[in-house]
C-alpha positions in Angstrom: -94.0 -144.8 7.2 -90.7 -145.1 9.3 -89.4 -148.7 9.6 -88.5 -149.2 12.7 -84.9 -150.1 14.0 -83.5 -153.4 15.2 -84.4 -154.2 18.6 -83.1 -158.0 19.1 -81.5 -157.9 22.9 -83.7 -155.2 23.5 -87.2 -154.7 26.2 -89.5 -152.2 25.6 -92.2 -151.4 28.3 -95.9 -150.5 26.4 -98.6 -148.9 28.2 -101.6 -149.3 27.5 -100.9 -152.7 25.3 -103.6 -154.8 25.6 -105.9 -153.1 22.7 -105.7 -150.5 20.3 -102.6 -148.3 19.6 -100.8 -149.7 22.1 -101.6 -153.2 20.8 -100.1 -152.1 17.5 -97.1 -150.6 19.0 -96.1 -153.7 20.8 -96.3 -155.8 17.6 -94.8 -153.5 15.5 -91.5 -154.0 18.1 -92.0 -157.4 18.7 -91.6 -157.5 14.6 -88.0 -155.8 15.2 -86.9 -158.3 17.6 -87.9 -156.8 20.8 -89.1 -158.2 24.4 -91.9 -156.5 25.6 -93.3 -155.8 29.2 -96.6 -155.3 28.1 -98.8 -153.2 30.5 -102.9 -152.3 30.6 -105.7 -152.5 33.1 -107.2 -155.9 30.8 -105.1 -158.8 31.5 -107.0 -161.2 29.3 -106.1 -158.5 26.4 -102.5 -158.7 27.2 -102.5 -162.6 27.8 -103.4 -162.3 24.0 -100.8 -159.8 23.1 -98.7 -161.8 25.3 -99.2 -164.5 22.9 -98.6 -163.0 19.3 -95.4 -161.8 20.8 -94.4 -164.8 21.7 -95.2 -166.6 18.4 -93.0 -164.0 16.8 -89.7 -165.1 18.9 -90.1 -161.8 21.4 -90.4 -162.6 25.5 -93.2 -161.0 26.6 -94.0 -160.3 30.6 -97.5 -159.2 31.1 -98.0 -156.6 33.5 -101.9 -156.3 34.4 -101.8 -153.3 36.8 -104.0 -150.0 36.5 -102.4 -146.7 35.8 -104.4 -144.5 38.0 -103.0 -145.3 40.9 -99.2 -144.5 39.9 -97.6 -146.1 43.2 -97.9 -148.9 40.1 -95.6 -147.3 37.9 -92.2 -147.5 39.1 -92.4 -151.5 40.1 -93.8 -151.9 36.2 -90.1 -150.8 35.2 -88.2 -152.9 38.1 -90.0 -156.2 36.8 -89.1 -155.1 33.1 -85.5 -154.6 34.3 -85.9 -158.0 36.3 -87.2 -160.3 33.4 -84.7 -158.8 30.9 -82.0 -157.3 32.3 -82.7 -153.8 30.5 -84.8 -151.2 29.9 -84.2 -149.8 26.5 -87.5 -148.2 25.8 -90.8 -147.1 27.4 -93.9 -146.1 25.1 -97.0 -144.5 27.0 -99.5 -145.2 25.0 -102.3 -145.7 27.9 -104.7 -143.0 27.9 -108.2 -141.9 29.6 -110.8 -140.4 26.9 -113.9 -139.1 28.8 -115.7 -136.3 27.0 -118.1 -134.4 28.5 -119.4 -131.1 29.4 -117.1 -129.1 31.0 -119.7 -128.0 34.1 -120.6 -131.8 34.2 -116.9 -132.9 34.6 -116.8 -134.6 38.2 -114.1 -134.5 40.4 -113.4 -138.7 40.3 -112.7 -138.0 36.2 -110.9 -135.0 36.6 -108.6 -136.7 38.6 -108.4 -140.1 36.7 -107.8 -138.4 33.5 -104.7 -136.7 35.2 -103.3 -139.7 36.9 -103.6 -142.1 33.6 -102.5 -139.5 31.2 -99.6 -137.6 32.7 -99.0 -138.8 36.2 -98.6 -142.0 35.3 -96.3 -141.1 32.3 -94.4 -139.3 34.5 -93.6 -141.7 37.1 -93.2 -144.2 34.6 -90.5 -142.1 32.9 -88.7 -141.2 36.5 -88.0 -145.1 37.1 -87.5 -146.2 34.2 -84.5 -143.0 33.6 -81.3 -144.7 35.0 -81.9 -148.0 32.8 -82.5 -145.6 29.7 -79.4 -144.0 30.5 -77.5 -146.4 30.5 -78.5 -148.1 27.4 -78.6 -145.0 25.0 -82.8 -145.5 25.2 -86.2 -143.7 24.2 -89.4 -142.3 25.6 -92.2 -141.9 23.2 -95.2 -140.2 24.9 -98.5 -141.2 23.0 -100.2 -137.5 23.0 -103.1 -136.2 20.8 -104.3 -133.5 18.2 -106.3 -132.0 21.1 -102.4 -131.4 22.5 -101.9 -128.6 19.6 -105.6 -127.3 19.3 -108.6 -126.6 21.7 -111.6 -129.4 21.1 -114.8 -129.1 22.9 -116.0 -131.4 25.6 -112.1 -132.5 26.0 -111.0 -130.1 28.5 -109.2 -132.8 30.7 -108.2 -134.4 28.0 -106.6 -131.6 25.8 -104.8 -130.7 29.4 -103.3 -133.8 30.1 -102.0 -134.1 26.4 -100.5 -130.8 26.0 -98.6 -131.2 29.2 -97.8 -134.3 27.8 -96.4 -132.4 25.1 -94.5 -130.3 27.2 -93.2 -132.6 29.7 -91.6 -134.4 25.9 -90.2 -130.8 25.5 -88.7 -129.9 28.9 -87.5 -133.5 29.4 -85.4 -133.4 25.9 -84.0 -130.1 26.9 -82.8 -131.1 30.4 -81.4 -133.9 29.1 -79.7 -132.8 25.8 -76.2 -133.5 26.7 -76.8 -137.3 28.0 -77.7 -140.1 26.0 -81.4 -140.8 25.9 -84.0 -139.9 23.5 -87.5 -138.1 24.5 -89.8 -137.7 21.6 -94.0 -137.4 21.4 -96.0 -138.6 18.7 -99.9 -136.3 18.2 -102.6 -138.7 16.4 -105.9 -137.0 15.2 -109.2 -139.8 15.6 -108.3 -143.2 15.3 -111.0 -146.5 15.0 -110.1 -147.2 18.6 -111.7 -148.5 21.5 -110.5 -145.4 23.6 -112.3 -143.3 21.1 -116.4 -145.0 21.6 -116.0 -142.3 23.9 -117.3 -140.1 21.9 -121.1 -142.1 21.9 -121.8 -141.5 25.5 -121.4 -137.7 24.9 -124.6 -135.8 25.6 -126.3 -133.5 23.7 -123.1 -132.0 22.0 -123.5 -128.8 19.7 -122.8 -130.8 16.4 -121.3 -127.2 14.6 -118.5 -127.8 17.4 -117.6 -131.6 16.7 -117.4 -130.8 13.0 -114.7 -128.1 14.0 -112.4 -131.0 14.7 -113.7 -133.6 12.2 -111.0 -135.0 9.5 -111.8 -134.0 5.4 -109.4 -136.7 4.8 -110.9 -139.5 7.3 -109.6 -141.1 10.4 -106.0 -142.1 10.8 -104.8 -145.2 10.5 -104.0 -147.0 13.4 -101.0 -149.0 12.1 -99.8 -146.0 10.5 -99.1 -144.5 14.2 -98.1 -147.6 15.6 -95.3 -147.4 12.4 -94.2 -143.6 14.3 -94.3 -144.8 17.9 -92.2 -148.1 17.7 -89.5 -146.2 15.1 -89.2 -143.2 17.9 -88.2 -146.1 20.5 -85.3 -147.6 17.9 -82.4 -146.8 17.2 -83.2 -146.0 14.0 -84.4 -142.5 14.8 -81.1 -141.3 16.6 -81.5 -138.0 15.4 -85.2 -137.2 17.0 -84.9 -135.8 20.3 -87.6 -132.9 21.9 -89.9 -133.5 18.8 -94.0 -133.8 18.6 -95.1 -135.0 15.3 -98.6 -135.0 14.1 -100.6 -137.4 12.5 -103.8 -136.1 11.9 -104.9 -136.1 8.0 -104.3 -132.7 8.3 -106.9 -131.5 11.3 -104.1 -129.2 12.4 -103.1 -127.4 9.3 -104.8 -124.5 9.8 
């Protein structure tokens, strides 16, 4: 996988940090000599993220705020701005995963799955914009293989992370002629905690599930983590308006 860039004198804001992909992701850039303002709902998570960064040299502000209301969002990039004097990348990695029935999706998760996974990435992206431009930075929006094809029981889901997708696109193209970088990255199943969702399905059609089941296995979650942090670095100058899968193949045909 892509080694990320060098990042020492850099901050880099990571949603959803405090487990998971996001936990990876903020690693892999503390590894490259980033700071990190690490973000998630769990503060005792992050206080532990916090930590490892710390022990590798990086500073490391902990931002324990919850995505879904995204009146949160812009005063997570003025404290990263604050503590470091920059803002150089922002990953959103946060997500809501809550399968269900389409007719038995309620209005409350409806509406939490849209705030967390493209409001918030939004807003996020809208404050954190002057800092990125003036630093030459990166947004790398954490989307899905649901994003590219249709998946039972993930009908908020798949919606949030294909206009993830396309905010990535539209975003890159209205800023093609400044300097700042907007790139998506489209996991199949990873062994995360965001992905027990699955258990609390009901009753799914089993024939459906297997549609969107991996012959080569789950992904790794490093190996995403490697993607995510090299999109933010400078490393990967030349991506701009891309989405690239890593899936073990689930969207190959």
């Amino acid at each position: 996988m892509p080694t990320p860039g060098d990042m020492q004198g850099r901050a880099a804001i990571v949603t959803g940090a405090a487990s998971g992909l996001g936990r990876a992701t903020a690693l892999r850039l503390a590894a490259a000599g980033a700071d990190l303002c690490l973000v998630d709902i769990n503060a005792a998570g992050l206080d532990e993220v916090a930590g490892l960064v710390r022990e590798q040299g990086g500073g490391a502000l902990v931002q324990a705020v919850d995505l879904s209301d995204t009146d949160n969002c812009a005063p997570v990039v003025a404290a990263c701005a604050a503590e470091f004097g920059r803002v150089d990348a922002l990953c959103n990695v946060a997500a809501v995963f809550l399968p269900d029935h389409s007719s038995e999706v309620s209005d409350e998760r409806w509406d939490l799955t849209l705030a967390v996974n493209l409001s918030a990435p939004f807003k996020l992206i809208r404050a954190a914009l002057p800092h990125l431009l003036d630093v030459q930075g990166a947004v790398v929006n954490v989307a899905s293989c649901a994003a590219i094809m249709g998946q039972a029981y993930l009908a908020a889901y798949s919606a949030t992370k294909a206009g993830l997708v396309q905010l990535t696109r539209s975003m890159a193209l209205e800023y093609m002629h400044r300097e700042v970088r907007f790139n998506a990255v489209a996991p199949g199943g990873m062994l995360t905690p965001l992905a027990m969702g699955l258990r609390d399905l009901k009753d799914p059609d089993p024939s459906l599930l297997g549609r969107i089941s991996p012959l080569r296995g789950v992904v790794e979650i490093d190996d995403v983590a490697d993607m995510v942090a090299f999109l933010a670095t400078p490393a990967a100058a030349g991506y701009h308006g891309a989405c690239i899968s890593i899936d073990n193949g689930v969207t190959a045909g």
